[in-house]
N, C-alpha and C positions, 0 to 999 in steps of 0.2 A: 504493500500500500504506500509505503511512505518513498519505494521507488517510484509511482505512479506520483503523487505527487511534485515530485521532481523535477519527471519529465515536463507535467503540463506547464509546470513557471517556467521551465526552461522553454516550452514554447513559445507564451506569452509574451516573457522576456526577449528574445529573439525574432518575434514576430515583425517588427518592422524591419529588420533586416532581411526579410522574406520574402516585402511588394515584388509585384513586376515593374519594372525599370518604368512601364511607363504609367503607373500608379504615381511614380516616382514624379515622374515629368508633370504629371496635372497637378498635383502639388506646388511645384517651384510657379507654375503658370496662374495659381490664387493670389499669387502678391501683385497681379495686375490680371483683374476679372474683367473682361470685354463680354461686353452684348449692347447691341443699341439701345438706345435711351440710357446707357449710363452717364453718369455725370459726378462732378468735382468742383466742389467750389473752395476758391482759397484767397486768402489775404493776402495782398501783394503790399510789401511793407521793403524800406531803406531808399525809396525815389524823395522827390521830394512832399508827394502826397499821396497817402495809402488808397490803394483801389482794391475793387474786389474783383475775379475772373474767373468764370466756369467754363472748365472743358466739358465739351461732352460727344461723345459716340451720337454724328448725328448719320450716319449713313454705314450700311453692311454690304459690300461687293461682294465677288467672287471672282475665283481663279480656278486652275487644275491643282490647286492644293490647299484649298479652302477658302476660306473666308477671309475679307480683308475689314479692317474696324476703322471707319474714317471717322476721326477725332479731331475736334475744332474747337478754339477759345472764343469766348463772348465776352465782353467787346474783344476782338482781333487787335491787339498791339499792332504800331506798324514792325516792330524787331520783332514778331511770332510768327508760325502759319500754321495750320494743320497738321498731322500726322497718319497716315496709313498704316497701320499696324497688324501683322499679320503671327502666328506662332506654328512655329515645325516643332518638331521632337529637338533641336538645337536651343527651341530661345524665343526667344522674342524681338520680329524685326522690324524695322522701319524701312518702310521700301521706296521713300522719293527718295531719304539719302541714302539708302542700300546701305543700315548698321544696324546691328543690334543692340537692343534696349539693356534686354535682358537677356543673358547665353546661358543653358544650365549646363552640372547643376549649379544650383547659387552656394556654394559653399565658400565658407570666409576666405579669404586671401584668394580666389579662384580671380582670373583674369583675361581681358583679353583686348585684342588691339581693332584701331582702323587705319590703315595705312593707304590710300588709296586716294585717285580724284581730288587734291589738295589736303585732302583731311589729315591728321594726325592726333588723335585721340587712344587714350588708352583707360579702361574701365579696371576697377578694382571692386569687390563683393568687401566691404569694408567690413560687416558684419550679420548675422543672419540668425533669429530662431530668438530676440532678445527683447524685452519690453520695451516701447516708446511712450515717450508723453510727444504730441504735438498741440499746443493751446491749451482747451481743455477738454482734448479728447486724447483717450486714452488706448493703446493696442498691446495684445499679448503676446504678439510675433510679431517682430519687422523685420526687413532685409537693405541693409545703408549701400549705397553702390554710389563710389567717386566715379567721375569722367573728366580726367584732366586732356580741357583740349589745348593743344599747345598753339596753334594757329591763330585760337578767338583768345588765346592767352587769360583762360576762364578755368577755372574749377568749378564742377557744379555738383554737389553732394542730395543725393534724392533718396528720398527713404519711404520705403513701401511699407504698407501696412496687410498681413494674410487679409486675403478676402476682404478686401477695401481697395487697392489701387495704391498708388503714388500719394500724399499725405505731409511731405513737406522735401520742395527744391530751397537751399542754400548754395549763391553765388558769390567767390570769393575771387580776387584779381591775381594773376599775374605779378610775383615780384622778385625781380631780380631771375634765379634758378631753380622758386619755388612758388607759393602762392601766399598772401597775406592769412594771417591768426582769424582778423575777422571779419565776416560775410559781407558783402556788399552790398546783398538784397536778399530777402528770405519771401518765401510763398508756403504759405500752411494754409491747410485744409481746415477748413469751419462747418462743412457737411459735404456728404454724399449721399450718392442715391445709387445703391449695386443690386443688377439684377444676379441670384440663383447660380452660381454654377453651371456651366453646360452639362448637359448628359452624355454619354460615351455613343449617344447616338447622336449627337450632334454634332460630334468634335470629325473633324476632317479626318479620313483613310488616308495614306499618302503611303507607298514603297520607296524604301531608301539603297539607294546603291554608292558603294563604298568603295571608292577605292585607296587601299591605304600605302601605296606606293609614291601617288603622287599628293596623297592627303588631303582627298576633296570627298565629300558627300554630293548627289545628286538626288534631287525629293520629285517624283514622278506621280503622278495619279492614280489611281485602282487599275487602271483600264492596261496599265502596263506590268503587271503582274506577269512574272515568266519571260521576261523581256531576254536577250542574247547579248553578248560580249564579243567586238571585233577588234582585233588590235592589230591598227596596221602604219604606215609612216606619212608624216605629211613632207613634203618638199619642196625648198625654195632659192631660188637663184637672185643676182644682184642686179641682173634684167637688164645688163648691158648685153650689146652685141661685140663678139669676136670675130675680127679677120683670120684668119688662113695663117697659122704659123703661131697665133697668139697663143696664150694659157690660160685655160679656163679655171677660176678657181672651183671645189667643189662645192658643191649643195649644201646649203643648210636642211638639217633634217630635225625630226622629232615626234614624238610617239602623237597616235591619233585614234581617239579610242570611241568605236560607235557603238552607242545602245539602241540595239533593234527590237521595235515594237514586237510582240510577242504575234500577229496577224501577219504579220510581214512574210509573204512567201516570194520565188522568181518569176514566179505567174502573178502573181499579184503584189508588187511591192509596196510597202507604207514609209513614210518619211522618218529618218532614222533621226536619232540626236547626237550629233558626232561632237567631243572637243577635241579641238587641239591644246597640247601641253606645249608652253614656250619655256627656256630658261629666261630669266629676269635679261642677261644680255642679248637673245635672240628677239624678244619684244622689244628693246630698244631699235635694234636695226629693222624690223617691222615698222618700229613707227618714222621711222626718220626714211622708209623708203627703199634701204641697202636690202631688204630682202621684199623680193617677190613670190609671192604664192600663187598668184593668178593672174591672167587677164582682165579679170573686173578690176573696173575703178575702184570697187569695195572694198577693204581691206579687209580683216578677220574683227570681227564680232567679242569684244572681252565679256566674257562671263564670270571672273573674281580672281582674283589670286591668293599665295599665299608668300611664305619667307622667298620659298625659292623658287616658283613656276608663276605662271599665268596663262591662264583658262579661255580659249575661246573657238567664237564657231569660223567655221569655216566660211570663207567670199561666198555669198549666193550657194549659201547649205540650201537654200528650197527653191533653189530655182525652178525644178527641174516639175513643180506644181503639183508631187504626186502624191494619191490618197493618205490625208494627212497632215498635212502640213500646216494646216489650223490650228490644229492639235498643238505641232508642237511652237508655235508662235504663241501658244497659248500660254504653256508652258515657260518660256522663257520670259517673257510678261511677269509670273510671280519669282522673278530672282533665284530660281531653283537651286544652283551651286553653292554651296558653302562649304568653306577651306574650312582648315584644321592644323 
């Protein structure tokens, strides 16, 4: 008996270390609950005159990987704008500037970058799972996440509240090789209004393909379950012409990896999703021209990068207009690639 008792605390006790990973993932995704009609109202405080500003989820799109949450302030500052917010199994992303909010899990000291498109930003999970006072409202779990961007030479410390949303932005300057002690403008939450939870029937299907060589994930739709792997080379020259006698340098080459729709047959083919993998200096001479890949005027298409590669499609991937290719226009539309 008193072995049976045992085991059960040992289960009990052990039990959360049991979830499925993505029990796990709806969890970190309650410290910012979207559904329309949500909303946030906060005091905007350290200008010269206190205002008040509610965001709120006024509109719900959609994509080939769910649901997108467009998010707008009232009044509209002229230095704000909206957000489109969308969540994979990675996180939580903003898709006009292509970064993430939130990346799980949110575990303290977890981190991660944006390096890209002028940005330089870097996020830190400051703390996680710990009581907050904001004003005189009070939460049992919050999650503190720095974003020092070095460009808008800003600190901005935001701290979420479980199952409430965001709950108090603190903006501190730029000084010297660090950031000033104290904020320069604070925004707390004075109410909200959070719908429920989604249900696991409401929450987006997505298949995730991995590849951990070149350490990129790609988020695909249901409909491409059983998809195929081609791995074959992409090739490029410096697209000058050579006389009779001259030397031609070699090719720049590099891996080019296509995921074929699971329908896709030779009789019937569907529009594939190919990238190409660049190294950091083979994008360089891409972009300045030294390397040709095709005849199109079009260049290759960037889909994300990471330390060492850069992701992207191929000149007029769909030219060729065959069944499909909505699909994956679609597809690329919701930011699909994310490094690692």
């Amino acid at each position: 008996m008193n072995f049976i008792r045992l085991m059960v605390a040992a289960i009990i006790l052990f039990a959360p270390l049991l979830c499925h990973p993505q029990e796990v993932q709806k969890r970190w995704a309650e410290y910012y609950p979207l559904a329309k009609g949500n909303s946030w109202t906060y005091s905007v405080t350290g200008k010269s005159k206190a205002q008040t500003v509610v965001w709120k989820v006024v509109n719900v799109q959609a994509d080939a990987l769910g649901p997108i949450f467009v998010e707008w302030p009232s009044p509209s500052p002229s230095d704000d704008s909206g957000m489109n917010l969308q969540y994979s199994q990675e996180g939580l992303r903003e898709l006009v500037d292509d970064f993430f909010v939130l990346k799980f899990p949110l575990n303290k000291g977890n981190s991660w970058k944006v390096d890209r498109d002028g940005q330089d930003r870097q996020f830190v999970v400051a703390s996680e799972g710990e009581q907050c006072e904001v004003g005189k409202l009070k939460f049992t779990s919050c999650a503190v996440v720095r974003d020092d961007d070095r460009k808008a030479k800003l600190r901005i410390v935001t701290t979420y509240a479980y199952s409430v949303g965001p709950v108090r932005y603190e903006y501190y300057k730029a000084v010297g090789s660090g950031f000033a002690n104290e904020a320069m403008q604070e925004v707390q939450s004075v109410s909200y209004s959070v719908a429920p939870p989604a249900t696991d029937a409401q929450r987006p299907r997505v298949i995730v393909y991995t590849n951990q060589q070149y350490r990129f994930r790609l988020y695909l739709p249901q409909t491409w379950k059983g998809y195929s792997i081609a791995l074959r080379e992409w090739e490029g020259g410096d697209g000058k012409t050579y006389q009779p006698g001259e030397t031609m340098p070699p090719p720049k080459k590099g891996p080019l990896i296509t995921i074929r729709h699971p329908l896709s047959t030779i009789e019937n083919p569907r529009q594939d999703f190919e990238i190409m993998a660049f190294t950091r200096a083979q994008w360089r001479l891409v972009e300045e021209d030294k390397v040709i890949l095709s005849a199109s005027p079009a260049g290759p298409y960037e889909l994300g990068r990471n330390a060492k590669y850069v992701f992207a499609l191929p000149p007029r991937f769909n030219g060729a207009g065959i069944d499909g290719w909505q699909e994956v226009n679609e597809i690329i539309r919701s930011h699909p690639l994310h490094t690692f």
